[in-house]
C-alpha positions as CSV (number, residue, x, y, z in Angstrom):
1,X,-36.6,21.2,-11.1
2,X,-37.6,17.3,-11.4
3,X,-34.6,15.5,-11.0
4,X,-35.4,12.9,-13.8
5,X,-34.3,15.7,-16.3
6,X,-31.0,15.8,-15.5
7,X,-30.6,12.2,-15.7
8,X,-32.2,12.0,-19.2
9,X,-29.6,15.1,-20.1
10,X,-26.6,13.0,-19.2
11,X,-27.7,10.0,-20.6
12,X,-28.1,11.5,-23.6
13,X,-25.1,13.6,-23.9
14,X,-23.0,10.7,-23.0
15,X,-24.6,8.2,-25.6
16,X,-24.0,11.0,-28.5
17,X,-20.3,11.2,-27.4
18,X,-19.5,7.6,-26.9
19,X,-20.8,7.4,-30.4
20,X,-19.2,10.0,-32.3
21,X,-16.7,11.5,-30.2
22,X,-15.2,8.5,-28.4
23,X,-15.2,7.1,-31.9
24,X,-12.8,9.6,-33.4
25,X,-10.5,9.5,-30.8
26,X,-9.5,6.1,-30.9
27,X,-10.2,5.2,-34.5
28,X,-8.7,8.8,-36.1
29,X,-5.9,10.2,-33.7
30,X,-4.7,7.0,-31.7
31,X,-5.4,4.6,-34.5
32,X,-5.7,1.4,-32.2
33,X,-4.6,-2.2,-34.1
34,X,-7.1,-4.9,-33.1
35,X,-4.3,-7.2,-34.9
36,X,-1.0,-5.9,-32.6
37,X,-0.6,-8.3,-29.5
38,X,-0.9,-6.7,-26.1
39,X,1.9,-6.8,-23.0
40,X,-0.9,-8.6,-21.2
41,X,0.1,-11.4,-24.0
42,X,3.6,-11.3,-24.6
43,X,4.8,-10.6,-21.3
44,X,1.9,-12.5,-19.6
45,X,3.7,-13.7,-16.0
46,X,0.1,-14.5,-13.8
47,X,1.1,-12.0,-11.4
48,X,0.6,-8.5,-12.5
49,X,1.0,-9.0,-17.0
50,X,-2.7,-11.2,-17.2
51,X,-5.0,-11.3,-20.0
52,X,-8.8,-10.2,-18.9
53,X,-12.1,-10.8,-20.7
54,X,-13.1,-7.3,-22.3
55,X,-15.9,-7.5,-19.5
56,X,-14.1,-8.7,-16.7
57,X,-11.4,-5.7,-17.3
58,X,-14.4,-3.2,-17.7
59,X,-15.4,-3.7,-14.3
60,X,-12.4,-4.1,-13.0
61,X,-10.5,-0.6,-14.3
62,X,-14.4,0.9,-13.6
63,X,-13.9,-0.1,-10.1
64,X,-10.4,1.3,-9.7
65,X,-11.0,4.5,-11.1
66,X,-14.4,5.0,-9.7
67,X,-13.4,6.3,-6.0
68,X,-14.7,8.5,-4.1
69,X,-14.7,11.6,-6.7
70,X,-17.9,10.8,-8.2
71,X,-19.5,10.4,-4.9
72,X,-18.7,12.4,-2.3
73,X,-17.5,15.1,-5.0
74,X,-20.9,16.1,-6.2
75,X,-22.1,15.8,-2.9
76,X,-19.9,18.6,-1.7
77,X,-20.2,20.9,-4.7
78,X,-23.8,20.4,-3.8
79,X,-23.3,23.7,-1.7
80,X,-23.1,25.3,-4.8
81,X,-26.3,24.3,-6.1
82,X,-26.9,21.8,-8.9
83,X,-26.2,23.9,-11.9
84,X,-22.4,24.5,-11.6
85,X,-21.5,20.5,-10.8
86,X,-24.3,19.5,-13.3
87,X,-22.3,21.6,-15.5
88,X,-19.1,20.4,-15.3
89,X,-19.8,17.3,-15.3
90,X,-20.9,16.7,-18.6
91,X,-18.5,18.8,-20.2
92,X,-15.3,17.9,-18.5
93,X,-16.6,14.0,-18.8
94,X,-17.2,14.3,-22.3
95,X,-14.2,16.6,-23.4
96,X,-11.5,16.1,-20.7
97,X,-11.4,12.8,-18.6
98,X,-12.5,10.5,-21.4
99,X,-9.9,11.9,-23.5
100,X,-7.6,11.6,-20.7
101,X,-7.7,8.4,-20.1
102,X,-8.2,7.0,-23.2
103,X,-4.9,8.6,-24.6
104,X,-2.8,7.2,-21.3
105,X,-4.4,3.8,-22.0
106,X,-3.4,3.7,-24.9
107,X,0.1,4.9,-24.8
108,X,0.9,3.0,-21.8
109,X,-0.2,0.1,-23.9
110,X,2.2,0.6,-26.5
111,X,5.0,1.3,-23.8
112,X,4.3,-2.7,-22.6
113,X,2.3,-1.7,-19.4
114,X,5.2,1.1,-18.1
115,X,4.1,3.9,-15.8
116,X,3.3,7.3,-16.9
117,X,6.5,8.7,-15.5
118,X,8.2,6.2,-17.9
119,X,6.0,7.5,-21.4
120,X,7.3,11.1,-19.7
121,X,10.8,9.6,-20.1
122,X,10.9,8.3,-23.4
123,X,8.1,11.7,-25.1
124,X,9.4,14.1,-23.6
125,X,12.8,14.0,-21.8
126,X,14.9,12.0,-18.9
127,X,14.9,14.6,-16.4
128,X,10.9,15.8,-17.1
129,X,10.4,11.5,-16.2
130,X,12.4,11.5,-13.3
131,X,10.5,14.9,-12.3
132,X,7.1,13.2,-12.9
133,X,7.9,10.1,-11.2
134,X,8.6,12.4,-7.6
135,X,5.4,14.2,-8.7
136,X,3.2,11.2,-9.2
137,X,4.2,9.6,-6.1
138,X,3.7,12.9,-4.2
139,X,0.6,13.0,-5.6
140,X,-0.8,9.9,-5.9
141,X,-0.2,9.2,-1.5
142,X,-2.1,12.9,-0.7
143,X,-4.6,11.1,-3.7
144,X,-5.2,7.9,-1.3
145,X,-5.4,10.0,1.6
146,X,-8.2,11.7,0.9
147,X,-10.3,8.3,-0.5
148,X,-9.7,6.9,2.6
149,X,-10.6,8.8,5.0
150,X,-14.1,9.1,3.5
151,X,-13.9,5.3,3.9
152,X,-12.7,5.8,7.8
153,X,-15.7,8.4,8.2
154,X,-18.4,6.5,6.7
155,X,-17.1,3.3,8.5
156,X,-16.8,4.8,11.9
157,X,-18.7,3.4,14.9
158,X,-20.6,1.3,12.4
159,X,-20.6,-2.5,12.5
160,X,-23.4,-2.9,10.0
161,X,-21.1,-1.0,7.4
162,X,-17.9,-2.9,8.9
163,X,-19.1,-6.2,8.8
164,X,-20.9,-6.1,5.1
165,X,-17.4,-4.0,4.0
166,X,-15.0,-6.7,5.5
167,X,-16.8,-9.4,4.3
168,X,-15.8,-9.0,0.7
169,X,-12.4,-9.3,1.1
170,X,-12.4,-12.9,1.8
171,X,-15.4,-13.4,-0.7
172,X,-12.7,-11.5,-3.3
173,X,-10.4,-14.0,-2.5
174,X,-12.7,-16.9,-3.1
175,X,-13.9,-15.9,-6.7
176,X,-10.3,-15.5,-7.5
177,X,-9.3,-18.7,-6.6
178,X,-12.5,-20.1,-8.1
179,X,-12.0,-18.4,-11.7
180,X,-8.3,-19.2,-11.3
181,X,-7.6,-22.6,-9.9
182,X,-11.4,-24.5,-9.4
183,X,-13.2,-23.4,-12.9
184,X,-11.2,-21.3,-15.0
185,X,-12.9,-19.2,-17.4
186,X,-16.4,-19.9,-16.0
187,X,-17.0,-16.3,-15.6
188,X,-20.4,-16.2,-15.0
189,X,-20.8,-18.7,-12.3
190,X,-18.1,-16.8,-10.1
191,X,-19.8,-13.2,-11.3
192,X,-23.3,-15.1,-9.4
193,X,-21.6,-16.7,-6.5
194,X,-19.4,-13.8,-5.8
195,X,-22.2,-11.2,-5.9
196,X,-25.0,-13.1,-4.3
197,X,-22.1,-13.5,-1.0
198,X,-21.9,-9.4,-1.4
199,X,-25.4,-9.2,-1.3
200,X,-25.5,-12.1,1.4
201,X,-23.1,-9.3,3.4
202,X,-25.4,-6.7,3.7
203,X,-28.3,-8.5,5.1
204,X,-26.3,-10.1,7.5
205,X,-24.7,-7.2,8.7
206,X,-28.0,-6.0,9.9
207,X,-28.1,-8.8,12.0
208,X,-24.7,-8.2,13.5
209,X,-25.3,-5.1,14.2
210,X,-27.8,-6.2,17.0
211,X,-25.8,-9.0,17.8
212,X,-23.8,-9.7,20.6
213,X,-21.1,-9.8,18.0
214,X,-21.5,-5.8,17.2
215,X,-18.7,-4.8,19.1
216,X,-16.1,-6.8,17.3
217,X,-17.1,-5.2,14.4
218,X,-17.0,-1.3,15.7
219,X,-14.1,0.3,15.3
220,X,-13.1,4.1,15.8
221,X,-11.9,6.6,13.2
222,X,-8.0,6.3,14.1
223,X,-8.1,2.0,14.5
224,X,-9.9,2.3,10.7
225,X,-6.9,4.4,9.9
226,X,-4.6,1.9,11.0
227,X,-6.6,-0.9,8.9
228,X,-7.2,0.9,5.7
229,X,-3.7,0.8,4.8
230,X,-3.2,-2.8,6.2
231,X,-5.7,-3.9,3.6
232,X,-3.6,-1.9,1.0
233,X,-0.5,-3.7,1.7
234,X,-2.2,-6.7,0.9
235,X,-3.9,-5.6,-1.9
236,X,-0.8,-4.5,-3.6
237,X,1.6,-7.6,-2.6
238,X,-0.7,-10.1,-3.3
239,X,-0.9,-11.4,-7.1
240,X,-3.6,-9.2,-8.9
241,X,-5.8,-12.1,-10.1
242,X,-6.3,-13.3,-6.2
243,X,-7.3,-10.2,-4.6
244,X,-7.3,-6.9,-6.7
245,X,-9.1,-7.9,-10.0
246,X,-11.9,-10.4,-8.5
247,X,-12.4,-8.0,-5.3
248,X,-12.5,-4.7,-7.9
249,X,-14.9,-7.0,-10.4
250,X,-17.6,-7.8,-8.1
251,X,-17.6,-4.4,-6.4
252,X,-18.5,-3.1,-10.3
253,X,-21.8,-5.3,-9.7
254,X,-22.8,-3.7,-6.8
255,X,-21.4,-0.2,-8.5
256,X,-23.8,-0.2,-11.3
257,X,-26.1,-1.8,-10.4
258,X,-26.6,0.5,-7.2
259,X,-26.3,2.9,-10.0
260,X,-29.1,2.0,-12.2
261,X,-31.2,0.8,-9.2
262,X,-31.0,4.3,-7.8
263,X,-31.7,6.0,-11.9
264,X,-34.9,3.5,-11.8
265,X,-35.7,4.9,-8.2
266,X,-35.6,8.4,-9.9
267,X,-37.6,7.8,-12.8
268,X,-40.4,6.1,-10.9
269,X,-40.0,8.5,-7.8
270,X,-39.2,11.7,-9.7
271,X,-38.5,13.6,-6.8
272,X,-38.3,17.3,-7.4
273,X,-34.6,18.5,-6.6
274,X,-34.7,20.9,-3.3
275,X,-31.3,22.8,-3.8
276,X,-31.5,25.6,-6.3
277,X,-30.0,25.9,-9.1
278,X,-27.3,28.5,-7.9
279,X,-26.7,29.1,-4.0
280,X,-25.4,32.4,-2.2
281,X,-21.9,30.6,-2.0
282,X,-21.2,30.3,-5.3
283,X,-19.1,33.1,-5.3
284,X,-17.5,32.1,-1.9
285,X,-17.5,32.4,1.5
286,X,-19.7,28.6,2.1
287,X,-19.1,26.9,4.9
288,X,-18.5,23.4,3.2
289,X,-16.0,24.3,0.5
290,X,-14.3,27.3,1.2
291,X,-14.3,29.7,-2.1
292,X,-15.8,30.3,-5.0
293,X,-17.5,28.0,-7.5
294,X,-14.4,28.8,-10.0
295,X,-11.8,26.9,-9.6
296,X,-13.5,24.8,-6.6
297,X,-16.1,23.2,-8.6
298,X,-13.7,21.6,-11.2
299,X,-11.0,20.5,-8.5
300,X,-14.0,19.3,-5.9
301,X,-15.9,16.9,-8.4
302,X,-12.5,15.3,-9.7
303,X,-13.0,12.1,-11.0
304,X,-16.7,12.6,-12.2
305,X,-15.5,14.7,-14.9
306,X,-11.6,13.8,-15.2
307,X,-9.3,12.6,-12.7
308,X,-5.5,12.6,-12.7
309,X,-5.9,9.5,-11.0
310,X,-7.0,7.8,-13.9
311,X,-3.8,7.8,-15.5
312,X,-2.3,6.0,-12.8
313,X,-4.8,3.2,-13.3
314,X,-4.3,3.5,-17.1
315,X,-0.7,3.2,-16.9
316,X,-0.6,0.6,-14.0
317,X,-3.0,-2.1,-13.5
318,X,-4.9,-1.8,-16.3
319,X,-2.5,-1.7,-19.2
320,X,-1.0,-5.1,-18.0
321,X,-4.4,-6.8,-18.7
322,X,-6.2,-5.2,-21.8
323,X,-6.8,-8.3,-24.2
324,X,-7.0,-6.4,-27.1
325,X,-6.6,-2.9,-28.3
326,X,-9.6,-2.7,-29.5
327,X,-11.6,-2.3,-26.3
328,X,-9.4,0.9,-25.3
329,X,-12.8,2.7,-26.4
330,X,-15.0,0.7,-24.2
331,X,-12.7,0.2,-20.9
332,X,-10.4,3.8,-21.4
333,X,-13.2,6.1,-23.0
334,X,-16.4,4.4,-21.8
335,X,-15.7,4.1,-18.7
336,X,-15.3,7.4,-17.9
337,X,-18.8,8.7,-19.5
338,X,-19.9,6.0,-16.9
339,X,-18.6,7.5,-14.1
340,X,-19.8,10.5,-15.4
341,X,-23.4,9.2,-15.1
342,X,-22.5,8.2,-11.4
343,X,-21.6,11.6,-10.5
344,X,-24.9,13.2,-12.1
345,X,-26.6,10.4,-9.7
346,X,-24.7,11.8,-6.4
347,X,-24.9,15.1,-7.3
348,X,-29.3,14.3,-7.8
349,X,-29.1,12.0,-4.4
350,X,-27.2,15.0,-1.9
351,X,-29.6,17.2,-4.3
352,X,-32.8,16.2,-3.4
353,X,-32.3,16.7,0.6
354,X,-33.0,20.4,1.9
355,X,-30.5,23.0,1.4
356,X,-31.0,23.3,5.9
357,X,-30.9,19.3,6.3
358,X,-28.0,19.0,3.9
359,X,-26.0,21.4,5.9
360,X,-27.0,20.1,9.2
361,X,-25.4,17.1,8.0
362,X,-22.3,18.1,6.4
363,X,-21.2,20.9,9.1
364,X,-20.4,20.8,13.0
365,X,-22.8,21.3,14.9
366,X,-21.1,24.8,15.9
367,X,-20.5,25.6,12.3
368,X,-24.2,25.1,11.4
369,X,-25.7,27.2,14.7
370,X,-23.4,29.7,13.0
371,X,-25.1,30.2,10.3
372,X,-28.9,30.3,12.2
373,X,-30.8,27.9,10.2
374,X,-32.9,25.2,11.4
375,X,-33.2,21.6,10.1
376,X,-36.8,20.5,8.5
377,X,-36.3,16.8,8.2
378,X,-33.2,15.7,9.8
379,X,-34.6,13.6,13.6
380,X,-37.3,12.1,11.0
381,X,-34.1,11.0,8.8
382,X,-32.7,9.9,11.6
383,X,-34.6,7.4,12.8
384,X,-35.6,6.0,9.8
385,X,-32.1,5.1,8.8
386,X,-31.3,4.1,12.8
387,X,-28.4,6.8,13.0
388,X,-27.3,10.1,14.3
389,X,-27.2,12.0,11.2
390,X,-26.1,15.6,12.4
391,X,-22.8,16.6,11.7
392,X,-21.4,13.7,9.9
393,X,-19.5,15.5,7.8
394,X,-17.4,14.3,4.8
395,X,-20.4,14.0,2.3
396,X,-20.7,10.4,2.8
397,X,-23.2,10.3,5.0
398,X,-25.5,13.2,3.1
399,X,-25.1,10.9,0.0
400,X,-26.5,8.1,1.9
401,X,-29.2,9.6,2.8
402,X,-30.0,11.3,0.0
403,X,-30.1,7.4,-2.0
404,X,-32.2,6.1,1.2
405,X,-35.0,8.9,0.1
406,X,-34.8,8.2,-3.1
407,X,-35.2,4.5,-2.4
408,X,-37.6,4.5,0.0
409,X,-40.0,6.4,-1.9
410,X,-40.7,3.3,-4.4
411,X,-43.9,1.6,-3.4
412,X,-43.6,-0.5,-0.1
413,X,-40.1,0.5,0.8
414,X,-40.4,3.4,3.3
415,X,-40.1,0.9,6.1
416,X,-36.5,-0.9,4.9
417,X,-35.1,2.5,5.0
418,X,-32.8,1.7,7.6
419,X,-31.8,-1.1,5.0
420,X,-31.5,1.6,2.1
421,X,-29.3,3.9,4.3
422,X,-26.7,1.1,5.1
423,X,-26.9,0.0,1.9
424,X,-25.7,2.7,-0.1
425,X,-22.8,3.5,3.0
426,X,-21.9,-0.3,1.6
427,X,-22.0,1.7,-2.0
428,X,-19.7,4.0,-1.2
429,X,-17.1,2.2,0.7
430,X,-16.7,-0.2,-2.2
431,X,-16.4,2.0,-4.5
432,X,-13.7,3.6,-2.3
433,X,-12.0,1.1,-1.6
434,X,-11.2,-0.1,-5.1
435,X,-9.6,2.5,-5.3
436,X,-8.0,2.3,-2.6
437,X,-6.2,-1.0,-3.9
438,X,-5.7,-0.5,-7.5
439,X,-4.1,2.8,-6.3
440,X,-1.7,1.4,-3.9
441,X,-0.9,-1.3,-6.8
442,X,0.0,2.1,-9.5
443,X,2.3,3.3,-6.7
444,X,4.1,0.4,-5.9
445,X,5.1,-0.1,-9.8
446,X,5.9,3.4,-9.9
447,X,8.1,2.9,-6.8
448,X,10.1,-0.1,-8.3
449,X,10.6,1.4,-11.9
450,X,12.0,3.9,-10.1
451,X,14.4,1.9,-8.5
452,X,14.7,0.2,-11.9
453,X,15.9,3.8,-13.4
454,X,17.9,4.5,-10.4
455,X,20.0,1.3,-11.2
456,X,18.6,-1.6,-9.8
457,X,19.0,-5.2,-11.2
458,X,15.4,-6.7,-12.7
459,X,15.2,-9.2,-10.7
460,X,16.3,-7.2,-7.4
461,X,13.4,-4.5,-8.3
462,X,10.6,-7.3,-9.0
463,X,11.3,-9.9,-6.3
464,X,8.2,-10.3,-3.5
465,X,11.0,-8.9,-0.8
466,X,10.7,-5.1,-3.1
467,X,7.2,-5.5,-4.0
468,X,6.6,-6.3,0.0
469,X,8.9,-2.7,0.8
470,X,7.7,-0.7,-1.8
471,X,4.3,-1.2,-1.0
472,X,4.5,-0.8,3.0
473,X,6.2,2.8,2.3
474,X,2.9,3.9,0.0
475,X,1.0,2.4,3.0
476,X,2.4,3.9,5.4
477,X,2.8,7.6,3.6
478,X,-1.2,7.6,2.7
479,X,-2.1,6.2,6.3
480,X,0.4,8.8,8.2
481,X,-2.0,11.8,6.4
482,X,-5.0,9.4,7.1
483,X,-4.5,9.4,10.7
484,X,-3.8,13.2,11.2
485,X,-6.2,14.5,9.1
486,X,-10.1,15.1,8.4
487,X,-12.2,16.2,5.5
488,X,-11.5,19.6,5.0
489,X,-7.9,19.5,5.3
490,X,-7.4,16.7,3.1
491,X,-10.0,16.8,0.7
492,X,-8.9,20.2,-1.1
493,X,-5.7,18.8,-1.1
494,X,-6.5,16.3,-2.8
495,X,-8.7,17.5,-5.2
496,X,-5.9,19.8,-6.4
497,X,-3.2,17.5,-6.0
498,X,-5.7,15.0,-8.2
499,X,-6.2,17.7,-11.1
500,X,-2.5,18.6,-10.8
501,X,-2.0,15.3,-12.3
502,X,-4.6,15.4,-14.9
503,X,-3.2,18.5,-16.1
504,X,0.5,17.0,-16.4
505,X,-0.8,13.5,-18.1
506,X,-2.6,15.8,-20.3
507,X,0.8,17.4,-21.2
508,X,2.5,14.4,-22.0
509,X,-0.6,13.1,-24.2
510,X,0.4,16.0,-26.2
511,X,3.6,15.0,-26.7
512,X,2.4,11.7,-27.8
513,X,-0.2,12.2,-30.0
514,X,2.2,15.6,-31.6
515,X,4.8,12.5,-32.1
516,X,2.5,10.0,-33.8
517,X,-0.7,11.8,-35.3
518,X,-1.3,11.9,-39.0
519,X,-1.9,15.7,-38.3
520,X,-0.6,18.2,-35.6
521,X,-4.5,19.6,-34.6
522,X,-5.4,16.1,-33.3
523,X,-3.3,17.3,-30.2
524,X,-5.6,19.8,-29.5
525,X,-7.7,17.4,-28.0
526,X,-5.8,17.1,-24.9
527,X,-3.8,20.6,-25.3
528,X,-7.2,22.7,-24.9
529,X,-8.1,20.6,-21.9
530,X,-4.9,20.7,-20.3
531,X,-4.5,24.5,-20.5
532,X,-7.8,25.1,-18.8
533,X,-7.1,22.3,-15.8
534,X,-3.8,24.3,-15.2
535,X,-5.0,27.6,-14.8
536,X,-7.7,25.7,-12.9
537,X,-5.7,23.9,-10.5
538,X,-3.4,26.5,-10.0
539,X,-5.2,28.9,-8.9
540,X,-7.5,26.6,-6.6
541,X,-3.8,25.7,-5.2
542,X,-3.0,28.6,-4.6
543,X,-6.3,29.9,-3.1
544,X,-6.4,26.7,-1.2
545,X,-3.2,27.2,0.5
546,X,-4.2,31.3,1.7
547,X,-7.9,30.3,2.9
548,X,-7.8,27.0,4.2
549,X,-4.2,25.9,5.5
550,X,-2.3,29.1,6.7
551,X,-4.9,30.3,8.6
552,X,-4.9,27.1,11.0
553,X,-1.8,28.5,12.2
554,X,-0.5,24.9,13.1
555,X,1.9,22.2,11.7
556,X,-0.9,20.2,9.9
557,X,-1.6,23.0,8.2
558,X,1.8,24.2,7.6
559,X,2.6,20.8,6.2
560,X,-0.6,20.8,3.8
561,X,0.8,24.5,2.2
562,X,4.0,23.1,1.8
563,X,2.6,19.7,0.1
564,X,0.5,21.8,-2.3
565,X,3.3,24.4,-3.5
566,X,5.8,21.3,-3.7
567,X,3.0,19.8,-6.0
568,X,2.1,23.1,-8.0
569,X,6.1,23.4,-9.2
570,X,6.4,20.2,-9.8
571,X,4.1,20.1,-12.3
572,X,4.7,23.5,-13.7
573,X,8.7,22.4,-14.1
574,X,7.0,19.3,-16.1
575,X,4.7,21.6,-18.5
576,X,7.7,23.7,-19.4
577,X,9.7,20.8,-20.2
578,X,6.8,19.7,-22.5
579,X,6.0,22.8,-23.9
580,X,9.6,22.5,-25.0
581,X,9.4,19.0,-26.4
582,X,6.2,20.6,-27.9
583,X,7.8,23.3,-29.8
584,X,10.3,20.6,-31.5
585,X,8.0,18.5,-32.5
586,X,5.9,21.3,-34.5
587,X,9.2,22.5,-36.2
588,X,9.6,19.2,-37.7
589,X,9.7,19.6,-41.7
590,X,6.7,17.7,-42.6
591,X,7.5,14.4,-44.0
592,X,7.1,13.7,-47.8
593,X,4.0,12.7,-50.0
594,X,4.8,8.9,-50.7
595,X,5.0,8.4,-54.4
596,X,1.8,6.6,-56.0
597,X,2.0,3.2,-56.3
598,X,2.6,2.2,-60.0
C-alpha cells in the first residue's frame, strides 16, 4: 500500500468535515455570538485572562493539546497494522474529539474561563462537580505521567536532544518579553526570531554533542524525571504570556511545519507502507500492547482521534484567551482535524519500518529473541542516525526513525540522516512538552477553584503563594509516577484514564447542549460518542487492570489497579448523575410558539 494514499484520504475527509460538519456544530447547535465579549476581555488581568490573536491562540491551544497521543499513539497501535489506527482516526477525529472539544470550548467560554468540573456544577449537579473535580485531578496527573516519560525516554543519554530541547525555554522566554514589553503586537517579527533560535537549536546541538560540553547536557532517565516536573512548576507559576503561550506558539512552528515537511517527504518519496494492513495481534496476545485491537486501539491512539485531555485545555488555558467567539470553529474544532492529520503522519512514519525492525526497536531485547525474528535493517539504521536503536522502547524512538527514512529518501539527504533522526526526537519532545505545561497550568486552576468551592477567600486562592502550592503538588504527583514507572505500565493507564475523561466531558456536553439547543437531537452529537467511549474505556480498564497490572504481582502494579478502578467509578458515579440531569431536562414541557409579530 503507497503511503501517499492515506494521506490524500485524511486530507480529504478532514477538509469535507471542517466544511460542513464543523460548520453545523458551531453555527446550528452552539450558536456562537461573534458580537458577545469574551472573559479574555472583561476579566482581562495579564496573568492568566489575556486576549490572543486568532493565530497566535491557534498555535498555542494546538500545541497544548497536541502531546504525545498523536505521536507515539499511532506508533504503538502500529502493532496492529495500519488499518485499525487508520481507522479510527478519521472517524473518532471527525465525529468525536472535534465535537469534544469544540462543545467544552465553548461552554467553558460562556462560564468566564471556569474548569470543567465547575460547568459539571452549575449543568448538572453540586455533588456530580465536586465528583469531577477529584476525577479530573486523578486523571489529569496519571495523564502527565504518561507524556512525560515519553519525554524522559526519548531524552535519555542524549545531549543532542537535551541541549536543542532546553534551549527553547529561555528562547520562550525571550519572544514573550519581546511581544510583551520590547514590541507589542509585532507578531511576526518574534514568530521569525523565535523560530529561526529553535532552528538555531538543533544545529547547534549537533555540535554539542561532540563537544567537550556533551556531558553537561546528558542526563539519565531518573535525573530527567526530576527535571520534567521542575520545568512544570515553572511553567504553571509563571504568567502565561512569559513562558506558556510564546514557548507553546513557537513549538506550533516546528509542529506543523515538521508536519507538512514530513507530508511533502511522502508525496515526493512515496514510500510503500511495510506493515500490513491487519497483524496476527489484532485480536491479542502482541507483545507491544497487550490485548486485542477492540478496545486497545481507541484508548492507545487517544488524542489523535479525541482526547479527554482536551477538555482540560479547553476549559483552562485556552478559554481565558479566545478573542472572539467566532474562532471556536478554527481553534476548538480545527484544531483537532489537525491533530488528526498528525496522527495519520505517525501512524505512516512507525508504518513504513519492517514489521521485524519495528519490533526490534519497540521490545527488550529478551522480549524480541522471544518471539524468534530477526531484524533486516536495524545496524544499517543505526548508524545512520549515530544511535543504538534496539530496544528503545516507548515508540519514540520507532517514530524517529520512521521520519529520518522518510526524510532521507528526498534527493541529496541520505547523508544528514543523523540530522533527520535528532531532528524529529526534537519533534516529539516539543510537542510533549507543551503539553506538559499547559497541562500542569489546567490542574493548578482546577486545584484552586477547588479550594475556592471548599471556602477559600478569592484573593487567598489566587495569590502567587497558592498558585506556587498548588502547582508543586501537580508536580510532584505526575513526577512521583514519572520516576517509578515505564512505558507499559503507565501508558495503558493513561490512555484509559485519558478516554475516561473524554467520555465524562462528553456527558456533561450533553447536559449543556440538552439545556440550550433549539432542539433535543442536537445532543446526540456528543451522547452517541460518549456511549461508545464508555463502553470502550471501560472495558480496556478493566482488561487493562487483569492482563497488565495484577499479574506483576508487586506494589507498582497493585497501585496502577487501584488508580484505574478508582478512575472507572468515578466516572461511572458522574454518568449516572448526568443521565439523571438528562432525563429532566427531556421531560421539560416544550416551551411555547412565540406569537407572530403584528
Amino acid at each position: 500500500m503507497p503511503a501517499l494514499y492515506l494521506l490524500l484520504v485524511a486530507a480529504l475527509v478532514f477538509a469535507l468535515a471542517y466544511r460542513y460538519y464543523g460548520a453545523f456544530i458551531t453555527a446550528r447547535v452552539l450558536v456562537v455570538d461573534a458580537s458577545r465579549p469574551t472573559p479574555a476581555h472583561t476579566l482581562a488581568d495579564g496573568r492568566d485572562y489575556h486576549p490572543m490573536h486568532r493565530w497566535v491562540l491557534f498555535g498555542q491551544h494546538f500545541a497544548a493539546i497536541s502531546g504525545a497521543g498523536p505521536l507515539i499513539g499511532p506508533v504503538l497501535a502500529a502493532q496492529f497494522g495500519y488499518l485499525p489506527g487508520f481507522l479510527w482516526i478519521l472517524i473518532g477525529a471527525v465525529l468525536a474529539g472535534s465535537v469534544h472539544d469544540a462543545v467544552i470550548l465553548f461552554a467553558s467560554v460562556r462560564y468566564r474561563g471556569k474548569s470543567l468540573s465547575h460547568i459539571a456544577r452549575e449543568e448538572v449537579s453540586p455533588l456530580t462537580g465536586g465528583v469531577c473535580a477529584v476525577a479530573i485531578l486523578f486523571i489529569i496527573i496519571t495523564a502527565l505521567a504518561g507524556l512525560s516519560l515519553v519525554v524522559v525516554s526519548a531524552l535519555a543519554e542524549s545531549a543532542w536532544a537535551t541541549f536543542t530541547i532546553g534551549a527553547t525555554i529561555p528562547i520562550a522566554l525571550l519572544v514573550g518579553a519581546y511581544m510583551h514589553w520590547l514590541r507589542p503586537g509585532k507578531i511576526g517579527e518574534a514568530s521569525v526570531l523565535g523560530v529561526s533560535l529553535v532552528l538555531a537549536g538543533v544545529v547547534a546541538g549537533a555540535w554539542v554533542a561532540r563537544s567537550p560540553l556533551a556531558p553537561c547536557f546528558v542526563f539519565s532517565r531518573q535525573a530527567l524525571s526530576v527535571m520534567l516536573p521542575l520545568y512544570g512548576f515553572a511553567a504553571s507559576t509563571l504568567p502565561v504570556w512569559l513562558l506558556l503561550a510564546p514557548r507553546d506558539y513557537l513549538s506550533s512552528y516546528m509542529k506543523i511545519g515538521t508536519v507538512l515537511l514530513l507530508a511533502a517527504g511522502v508525496a515526493l518519496v512515496n514510500p510503500r507502507l511495510s506493515m500490513p494492513a491487519v497483524t496476527s495481534f489484532v485480536h491479542g496476545g502482541g507483545p507491544v500492547i497487550p490485548g486485542s485491537a477492540w478496545p486497545f486501539v481507541c484508548i492507545t491512539i487517544a488524542c489523535g482521534a479525541i482526547s479527554g485531555f482536551h477538555a482540560l485545555i479547553g476549559s483552562g488555558t485556552t478559554p481565558k484567551m479566545l478573542s472572539s467567539e467566532a474562532d471556536i470553529r478554527l481553534i476548538g474544532y480545527g484544531a483537532m482535524l489537525a491533530e488528526g492529520f498528525v496522527a495519520v503522519m505517525a501512524l505512516v512514519a512507525a508504518c513504513v519500518l519492517l514489521p521485524a525492525d519495528y519490533l526490534a526497536i519497540n521490545l527488550a531485547p529478551d522480549k524480541f529473541a522471544a518471539l524468534g525474528l530477526t531484524p533486516v535493517h536495524l545496524e544499517r539504521l543505526s548508524a545512520l542516525t549515530g544511535e543504538s536503536l534496539a530496544g528503545r522502547t516507548g515508540g519514540a524512538v520507532s517514530l524517529a526513525v520512521g521520519m529520518a527514512e522518510i526524510f532521507s529518501g528526498l534527493p541529496l539527504m541520505r547523508a544528514l540522516t543523523a540530522y533527520w533522526y535528532h531532528f524529529a526526537i526534537m519533534f516529539e519532545a516539543l510537542f510533549i512538552l507543551t503539553t506538559v505545561d499547559a497541562g500542569t497550568r489546567a490542574a493548578r486552576y482546577i486545584l484552586q477553584e477547588m479550594t475556592l468551592t471548599a471556602g477559600a477567600s478569592l484573593p487567598a486562592a489566587a495569590s502567587w503563594g497558592a498558585t506556587a502550592a498548588s502547582s508543586a503538588l501537580v508536580c510532584a504527583a505526575w513526577g512521583y509516577l514519572v520516576y517509578m514507572g515505564d512505558i507499559r505500565t503507565i501508558w495503558p493507564m493513561f490512555g484509559v484514564a485519558n478516554q475516561l475523561l473524554a467520555t465524562l466531558a462528553l456527558a456533561i456536553g450533553t447536559a449543556y447542549i440538552l439545556q440550550r439547543a433549539a432542539r433535543p437531537a442536537y445532543a446526540l452529537v456528543t451522547f452517541l460518542p460518549m456511549l461508545f467511549m464508555l463502553a470502550t474505556t471501560l472495558t480496556a480498564g478493566w482488561l487493562n487492570v487483569t492482563l497488565n497490572y495484577l499479574p506483576m504481582g508487586n506494589f507498582q502494579g497493585y497501585l496502577n489497579a487501584c488508580l484505574s478502578v478508582v478512575m472507572m467509578l468515578l466516572v461511572v458515579g458522574v454518568a449516572a448523575d448526568c443521565a439523571r440531569q438528562w432525563r429532566r431536562y427531556l421531560a421539560r414541557p416544550a416551551p411555547a410558539a412565540p406569537r407572530p409579530q403584528r
